[in-house]
C-alpha positions as CSV (number, residue, x, y, z in Angstrom):
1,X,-18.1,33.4,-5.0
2,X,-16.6,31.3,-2.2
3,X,-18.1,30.4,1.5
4,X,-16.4,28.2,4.0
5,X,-18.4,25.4,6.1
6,X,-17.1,24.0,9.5
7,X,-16.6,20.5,7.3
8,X,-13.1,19.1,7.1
9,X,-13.0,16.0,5.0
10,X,-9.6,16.8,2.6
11,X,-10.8,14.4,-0.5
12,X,-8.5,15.0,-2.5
13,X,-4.9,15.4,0.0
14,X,-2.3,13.0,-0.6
15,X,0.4,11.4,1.7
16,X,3.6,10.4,1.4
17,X,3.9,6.5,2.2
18,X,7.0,4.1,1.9
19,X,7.2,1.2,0.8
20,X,8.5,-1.5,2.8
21,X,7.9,-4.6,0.5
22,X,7.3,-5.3,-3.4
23,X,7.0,-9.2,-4.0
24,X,6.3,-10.8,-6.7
25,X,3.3,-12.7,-7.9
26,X,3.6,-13.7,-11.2
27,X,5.7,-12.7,-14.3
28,X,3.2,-9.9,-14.7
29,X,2.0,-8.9,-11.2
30,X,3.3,-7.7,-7.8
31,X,1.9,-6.8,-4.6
32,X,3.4,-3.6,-2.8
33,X,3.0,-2.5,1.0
34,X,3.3,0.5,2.2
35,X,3.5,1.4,5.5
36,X,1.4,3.6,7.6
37,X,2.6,6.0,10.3
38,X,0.7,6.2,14.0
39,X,-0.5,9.4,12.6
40,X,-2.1,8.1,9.6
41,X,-3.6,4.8,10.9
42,X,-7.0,6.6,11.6
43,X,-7.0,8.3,8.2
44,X,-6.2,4.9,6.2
45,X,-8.6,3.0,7.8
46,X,-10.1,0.9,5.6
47,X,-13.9,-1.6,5.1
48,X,-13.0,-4.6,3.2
49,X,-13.0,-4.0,-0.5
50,X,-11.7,-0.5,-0.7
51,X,-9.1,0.8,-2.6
52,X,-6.8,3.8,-2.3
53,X,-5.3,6.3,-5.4
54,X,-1.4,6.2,-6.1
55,X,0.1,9.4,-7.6
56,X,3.5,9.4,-9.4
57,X,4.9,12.3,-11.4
58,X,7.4,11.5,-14.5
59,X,8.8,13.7,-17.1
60,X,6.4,16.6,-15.9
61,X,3.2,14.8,-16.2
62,X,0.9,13.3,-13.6
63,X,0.1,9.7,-13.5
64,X,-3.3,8.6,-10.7
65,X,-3.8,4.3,-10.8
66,X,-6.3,2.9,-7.9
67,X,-5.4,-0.5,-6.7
68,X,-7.3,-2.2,-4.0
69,X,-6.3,-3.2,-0.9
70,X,-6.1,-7.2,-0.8
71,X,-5.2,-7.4,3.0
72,X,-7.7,-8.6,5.5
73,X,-8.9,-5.7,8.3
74,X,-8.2,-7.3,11.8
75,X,-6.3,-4.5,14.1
76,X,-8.7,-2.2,15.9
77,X,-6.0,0.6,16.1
78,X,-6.0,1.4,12.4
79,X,-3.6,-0.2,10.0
80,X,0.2,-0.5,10.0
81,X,0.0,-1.0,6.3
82,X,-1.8,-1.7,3.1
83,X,-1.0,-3.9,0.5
84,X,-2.4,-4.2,-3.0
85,X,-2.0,-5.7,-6.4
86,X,-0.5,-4.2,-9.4
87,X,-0.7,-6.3,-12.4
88,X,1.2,-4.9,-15.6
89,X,-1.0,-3.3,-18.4
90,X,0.2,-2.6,-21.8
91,X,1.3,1.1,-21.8
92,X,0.2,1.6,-18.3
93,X,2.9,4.4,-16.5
94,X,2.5,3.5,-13.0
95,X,2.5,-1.0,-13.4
96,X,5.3,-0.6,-15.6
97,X,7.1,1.5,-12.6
98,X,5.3,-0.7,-9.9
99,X,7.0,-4.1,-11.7
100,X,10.8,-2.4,-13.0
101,X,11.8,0.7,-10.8
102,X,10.0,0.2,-7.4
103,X,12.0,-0.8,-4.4
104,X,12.0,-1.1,-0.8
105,X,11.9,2.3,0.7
106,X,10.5,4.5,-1.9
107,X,8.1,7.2,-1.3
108,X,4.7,7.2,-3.1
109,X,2.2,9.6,-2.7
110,X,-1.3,7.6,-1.9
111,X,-4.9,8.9,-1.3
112,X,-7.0,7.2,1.7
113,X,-9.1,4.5,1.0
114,X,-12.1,5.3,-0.5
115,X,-14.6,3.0,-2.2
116,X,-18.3,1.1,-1.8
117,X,-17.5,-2.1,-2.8
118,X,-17.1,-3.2,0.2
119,X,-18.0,-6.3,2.6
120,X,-18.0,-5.6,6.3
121,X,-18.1,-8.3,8.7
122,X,-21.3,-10.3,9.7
123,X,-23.1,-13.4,9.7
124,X,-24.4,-14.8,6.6
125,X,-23.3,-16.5,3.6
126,X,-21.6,-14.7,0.4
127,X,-20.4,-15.0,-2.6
128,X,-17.9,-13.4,-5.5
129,X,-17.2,-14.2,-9.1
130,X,-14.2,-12.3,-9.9
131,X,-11.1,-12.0,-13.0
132,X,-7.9,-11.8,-12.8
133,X,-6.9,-8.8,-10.5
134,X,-10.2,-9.0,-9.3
135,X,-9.4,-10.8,-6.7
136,X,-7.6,-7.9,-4.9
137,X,-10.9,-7.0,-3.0
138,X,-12.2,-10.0,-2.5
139,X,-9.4,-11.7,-1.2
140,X,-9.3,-9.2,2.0
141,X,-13.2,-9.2,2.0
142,X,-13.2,-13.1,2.4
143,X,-9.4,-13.4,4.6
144,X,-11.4,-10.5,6.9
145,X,-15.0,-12.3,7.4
146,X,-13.6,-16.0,8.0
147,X,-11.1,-14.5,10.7
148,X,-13.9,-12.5,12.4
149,X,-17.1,-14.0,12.0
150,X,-17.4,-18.0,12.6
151,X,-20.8,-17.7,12.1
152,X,-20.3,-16.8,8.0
153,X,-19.4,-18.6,5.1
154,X,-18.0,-17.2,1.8
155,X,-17.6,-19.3,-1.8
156,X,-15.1,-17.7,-3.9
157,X,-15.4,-18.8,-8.1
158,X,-12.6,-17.5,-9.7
159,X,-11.4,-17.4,-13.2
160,X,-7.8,-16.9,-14.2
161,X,-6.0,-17.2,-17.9
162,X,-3.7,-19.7,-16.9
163,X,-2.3,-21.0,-13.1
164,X,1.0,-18.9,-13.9
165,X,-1.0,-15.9,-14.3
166,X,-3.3,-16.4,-11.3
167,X,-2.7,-13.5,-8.3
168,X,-2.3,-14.6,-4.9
169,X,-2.7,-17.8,-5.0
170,X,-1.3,-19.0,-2.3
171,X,-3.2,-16.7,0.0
172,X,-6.0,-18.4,-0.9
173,X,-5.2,-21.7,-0.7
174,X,-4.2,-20.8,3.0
175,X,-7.9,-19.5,3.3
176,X,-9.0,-22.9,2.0
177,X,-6.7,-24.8,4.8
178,X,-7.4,-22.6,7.2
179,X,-11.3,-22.6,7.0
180,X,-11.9,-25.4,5.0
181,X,-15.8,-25.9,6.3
182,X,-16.7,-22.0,5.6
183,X,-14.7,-21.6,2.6
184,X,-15.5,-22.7,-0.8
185,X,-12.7,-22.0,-3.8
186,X,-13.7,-22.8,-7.6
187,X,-10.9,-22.2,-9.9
188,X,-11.5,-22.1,-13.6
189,X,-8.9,-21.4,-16.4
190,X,-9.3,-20.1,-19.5
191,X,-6.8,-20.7,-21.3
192,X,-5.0,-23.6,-19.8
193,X,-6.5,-27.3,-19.4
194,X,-7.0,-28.8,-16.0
195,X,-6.4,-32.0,-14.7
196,X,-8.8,-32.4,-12.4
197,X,-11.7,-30.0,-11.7
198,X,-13.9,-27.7,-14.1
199,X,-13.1,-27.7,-17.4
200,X,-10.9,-25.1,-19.1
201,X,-13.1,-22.2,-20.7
202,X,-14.2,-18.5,-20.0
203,X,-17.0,-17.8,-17.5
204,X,-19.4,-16.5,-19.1
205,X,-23.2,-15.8,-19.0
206,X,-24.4,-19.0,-19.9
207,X,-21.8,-20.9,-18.2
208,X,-22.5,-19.2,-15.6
209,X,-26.2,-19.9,-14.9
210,X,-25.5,-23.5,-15.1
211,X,-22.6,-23.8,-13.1
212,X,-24.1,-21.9,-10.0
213,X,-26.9,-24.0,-8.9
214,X,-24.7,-26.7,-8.9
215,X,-22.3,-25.5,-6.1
216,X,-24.3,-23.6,-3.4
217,X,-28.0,-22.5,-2.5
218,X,-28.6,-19.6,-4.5
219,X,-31.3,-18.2,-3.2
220,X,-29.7,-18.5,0.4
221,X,-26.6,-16.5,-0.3
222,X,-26.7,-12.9,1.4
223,X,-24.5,-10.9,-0.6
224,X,-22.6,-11.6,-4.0
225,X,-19.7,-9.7,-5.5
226,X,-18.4,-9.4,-9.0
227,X,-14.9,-7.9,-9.5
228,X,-12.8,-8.2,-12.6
229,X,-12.9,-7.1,-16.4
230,X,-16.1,-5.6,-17.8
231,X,-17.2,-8.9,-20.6
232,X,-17.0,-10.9,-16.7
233,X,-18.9,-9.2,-14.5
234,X,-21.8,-8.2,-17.0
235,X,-22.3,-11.5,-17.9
236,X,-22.0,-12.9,-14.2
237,X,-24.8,-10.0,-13.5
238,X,-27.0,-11.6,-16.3
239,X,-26.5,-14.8,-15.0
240,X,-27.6,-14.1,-11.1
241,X,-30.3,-12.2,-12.6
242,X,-31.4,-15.0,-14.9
243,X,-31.2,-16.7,-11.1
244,X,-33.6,-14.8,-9.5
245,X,-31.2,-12.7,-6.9
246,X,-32.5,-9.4,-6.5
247,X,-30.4,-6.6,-7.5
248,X,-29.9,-5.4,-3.5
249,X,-27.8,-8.7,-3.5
250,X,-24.9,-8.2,-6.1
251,X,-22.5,-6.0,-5.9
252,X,-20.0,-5.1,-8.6
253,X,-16.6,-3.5,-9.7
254,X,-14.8,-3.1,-13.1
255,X,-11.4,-3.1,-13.4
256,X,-10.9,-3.0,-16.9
257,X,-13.3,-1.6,-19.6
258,X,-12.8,-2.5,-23.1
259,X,-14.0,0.3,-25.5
260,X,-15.5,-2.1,-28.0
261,X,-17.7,-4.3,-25.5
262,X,-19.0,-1.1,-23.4
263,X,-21.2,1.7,-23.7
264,X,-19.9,4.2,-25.6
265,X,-19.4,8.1,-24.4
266,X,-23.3,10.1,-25.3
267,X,-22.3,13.7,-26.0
268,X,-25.3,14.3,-28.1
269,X,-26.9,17.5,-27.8
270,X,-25.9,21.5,-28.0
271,X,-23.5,22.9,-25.5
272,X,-24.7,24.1,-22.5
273,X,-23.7,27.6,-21.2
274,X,-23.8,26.6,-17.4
275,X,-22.2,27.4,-14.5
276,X,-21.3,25.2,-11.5
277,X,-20.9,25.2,-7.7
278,X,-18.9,22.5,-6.0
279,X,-18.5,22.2,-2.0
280,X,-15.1,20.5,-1.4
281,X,-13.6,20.0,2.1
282,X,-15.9,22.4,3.7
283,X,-15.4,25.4,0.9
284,X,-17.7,26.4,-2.1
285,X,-17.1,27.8,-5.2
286,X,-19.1,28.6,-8.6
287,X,-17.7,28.8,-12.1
288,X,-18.4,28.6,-15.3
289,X,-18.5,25.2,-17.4
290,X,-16.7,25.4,-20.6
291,X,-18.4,23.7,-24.0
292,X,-17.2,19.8,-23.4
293,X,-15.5,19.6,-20.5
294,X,-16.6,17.2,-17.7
295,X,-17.7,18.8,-14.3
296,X,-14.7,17.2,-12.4
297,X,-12.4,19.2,-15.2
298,X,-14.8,22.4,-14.0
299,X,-13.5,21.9,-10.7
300,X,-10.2,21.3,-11.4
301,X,-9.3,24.4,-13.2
302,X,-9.8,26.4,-9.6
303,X,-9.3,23.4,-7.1
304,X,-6.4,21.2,-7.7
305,X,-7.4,18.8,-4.6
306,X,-10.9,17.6,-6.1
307,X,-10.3,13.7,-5.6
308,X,-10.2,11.7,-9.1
309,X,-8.0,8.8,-10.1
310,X,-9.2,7.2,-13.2
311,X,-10.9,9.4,-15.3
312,X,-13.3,6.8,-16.9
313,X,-16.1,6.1,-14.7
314,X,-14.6,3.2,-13.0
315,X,-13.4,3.7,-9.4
316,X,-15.5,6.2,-8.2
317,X,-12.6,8.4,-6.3
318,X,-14.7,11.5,-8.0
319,X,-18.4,10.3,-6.9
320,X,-20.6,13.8,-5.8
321,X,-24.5,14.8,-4.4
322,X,-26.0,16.3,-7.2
323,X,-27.6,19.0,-5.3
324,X,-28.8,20.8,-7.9
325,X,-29.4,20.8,-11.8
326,X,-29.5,18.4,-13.7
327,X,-26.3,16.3,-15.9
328,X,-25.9,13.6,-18.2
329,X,-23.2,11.0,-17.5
330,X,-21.1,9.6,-20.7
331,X,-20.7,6.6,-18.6
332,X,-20.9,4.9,-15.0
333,X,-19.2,1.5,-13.9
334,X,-18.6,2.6,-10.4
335,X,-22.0,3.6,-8.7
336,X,-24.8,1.2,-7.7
337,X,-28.2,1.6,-8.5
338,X,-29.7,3.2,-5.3
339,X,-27.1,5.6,-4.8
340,X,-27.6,7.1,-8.6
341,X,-31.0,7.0,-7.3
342,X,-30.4,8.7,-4.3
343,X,-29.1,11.8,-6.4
344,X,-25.1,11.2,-6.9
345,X,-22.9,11.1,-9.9
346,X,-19.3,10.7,-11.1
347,X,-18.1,14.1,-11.6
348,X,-15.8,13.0,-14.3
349,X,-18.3,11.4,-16.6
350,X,-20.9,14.8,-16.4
351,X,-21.7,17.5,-18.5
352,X,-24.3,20.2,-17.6
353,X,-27.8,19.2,-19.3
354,X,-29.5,22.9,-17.6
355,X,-27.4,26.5,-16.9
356,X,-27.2,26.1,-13.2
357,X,-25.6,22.7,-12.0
358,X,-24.4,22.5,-7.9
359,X,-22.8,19.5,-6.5
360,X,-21.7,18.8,-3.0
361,X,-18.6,16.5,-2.6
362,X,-18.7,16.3,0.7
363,X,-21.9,14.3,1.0
């Protein structure tokens, strides 16, 4: 069964962008940018926060990484180009090529920027408590609101393993000179001593509820937004909530999920005989769900353009309108609250729970 709507929105088309810089940031960490042709500039536009899907294909197989853009949005016209962290992980395909083999003017294939963790511009005072790479997003959420918007202030507590391992760090120190009554930086390391400042240490959920009070109002602050490995952001969660900030207030992405310290995959239960229709860019299909196999996989096996990157419940590239039916999800890092409320899932954490299952991803 197929039908065809008059929608157009190509989630899952990449295009080809080449890279015009790759500097380095520390032993460990680069930042690439990649430029965008007048033809593109409306397509990558981009909110604060987002991120955008890199595609590299070695030795037959295909390798997807996100990385958020760390650039601030200030043209009107679209951008010229993005820029974004990559920070080496142990076995990872695509850092080790980002850090050894990547040069000026190579071609990668990148997906628009997509994404909900996201800060646009406006008056107020915020907040983030971010790890490591975590400060990708940030950094252009906070470098884009003190360049637009005199009338906002943003306190940045970030937490780094030692000063030679800590990402952009002279971009925001310039944020700190340049802005130094509406911007507020807290560096804390944790494993390296300071000579002056906080005290050396991780940032967690105890540390955390004492440590806030002390350095800004709260109650007062408008939005707050946790970026950074799993252990960090649950326990800076725990901490605000400890607070008092309602939940509409914090914001949150994982970058990196340790098996051990997260909930584990639920795949309790007798296979489900179910069939599923999917609406991607405007066209519908229905097919059959094999025993174990994800919803996203479902699609896959008929539509090779359904958007993904990460597989694991993280970035939310494969986020759907459950229209229909109903699913069970192994596991969900990447969607708030409301919106699960609201009826959408990640495609790549869920199974069928019922024999008819229809999602929409172009909701």
């Amino acid at each position: 069964m197929a039908r065809t709507s008059t929608a157009a929105v190509h989630h899952g088309a990449f295009h080809p962008l080449r890279v015009t810089a790759v500097d380095r940031l520390t032993a460990d960490a680069v930042a690439v940018t990649f430029a965008v042709p007048p033809e593109l500039r409306e397509t990558f536009r981009y909110t604060p926060g987002q991120h955008i899907a890199v595609r590299r294909v070695a030795n037959g197989s295909e390798v997807r990484r996100t990385y958020s853009i760390c650039t601030p949005v200030l043209g009107a016209e679209g951008p010229e180009a993005v820029q974004v962290g990559v920070r080496l992980v142990d076995g990872g395909e695509f850092s080790t090529y980002a850090l050894k083999e990547l040069a000026v003017g190579d071609v990668v294939e990148v997906l628009p920027p997509a994404g909900r963790f996201t800060l646009a511009p406006r008056a107020g005072s915020f907040a983030a408590i971010v790890g490591g790479s975590g400060i990708t997003p940030v950094l252009s959420m906070a470098a884009t609101l003190l360049a637009t918007r005199p009338d906002a202030r943003f306190c940045l507590i970030r937490s780094d393993r030692t000063a030679a391992s800590t990402m952009f760090l002279e971009e925001v120190a310039d944020l700190k000179d340049r802005w130094p009554d509406r911007f507020q930086l807290v560096s804390v390391l944790s494993r390296e001593d300071q000579q002056a400042g906080l005290v050396s240490g991780r940032l967690d959920q105890e540390r955390l509820a004492t440590l806030l009070p002390t350095l800004l109002s709260v109650e007062s602050v408008d939005g707050w937004f946790l970026c950074g490995p799993y252990g960090l952001v649950q326990g800076a969660e725990q901490a605000l909530r400890a607070l008092g900030v309602p939940r509409g207030r914090v914001h949150q992405e994982i970058f990196h999920v340790d098996d051990g310290a997260s909930p584990a995959p639920s795949r309790s239960g007798p296979p489900v005989h179910a069939t599923l229709t999917a609406t991607l860019d405007g066209r519908s299909g229905s097919w059959p769900v094999e025993d174990g196999e994800t919803l996203l996989d479902s699609v896959l096996r008929h539509r090779a353009d359904a958007p993904y990157a990460c597989k694991g419940g993280v970035c939310g590239t494969c986020r759907a309108f459950l229209v229909s039916g109903e699913v069970r999800m192994d596991r969900n890092f990447a969607l708030e609250p409301d919106e699960v409320e609201a009826g959408y899932v990640l495609a790549c954490q869920s199974h069928p729970a019922g024999e008819e299952v229809e999602l929409d991803f172009d909701r």
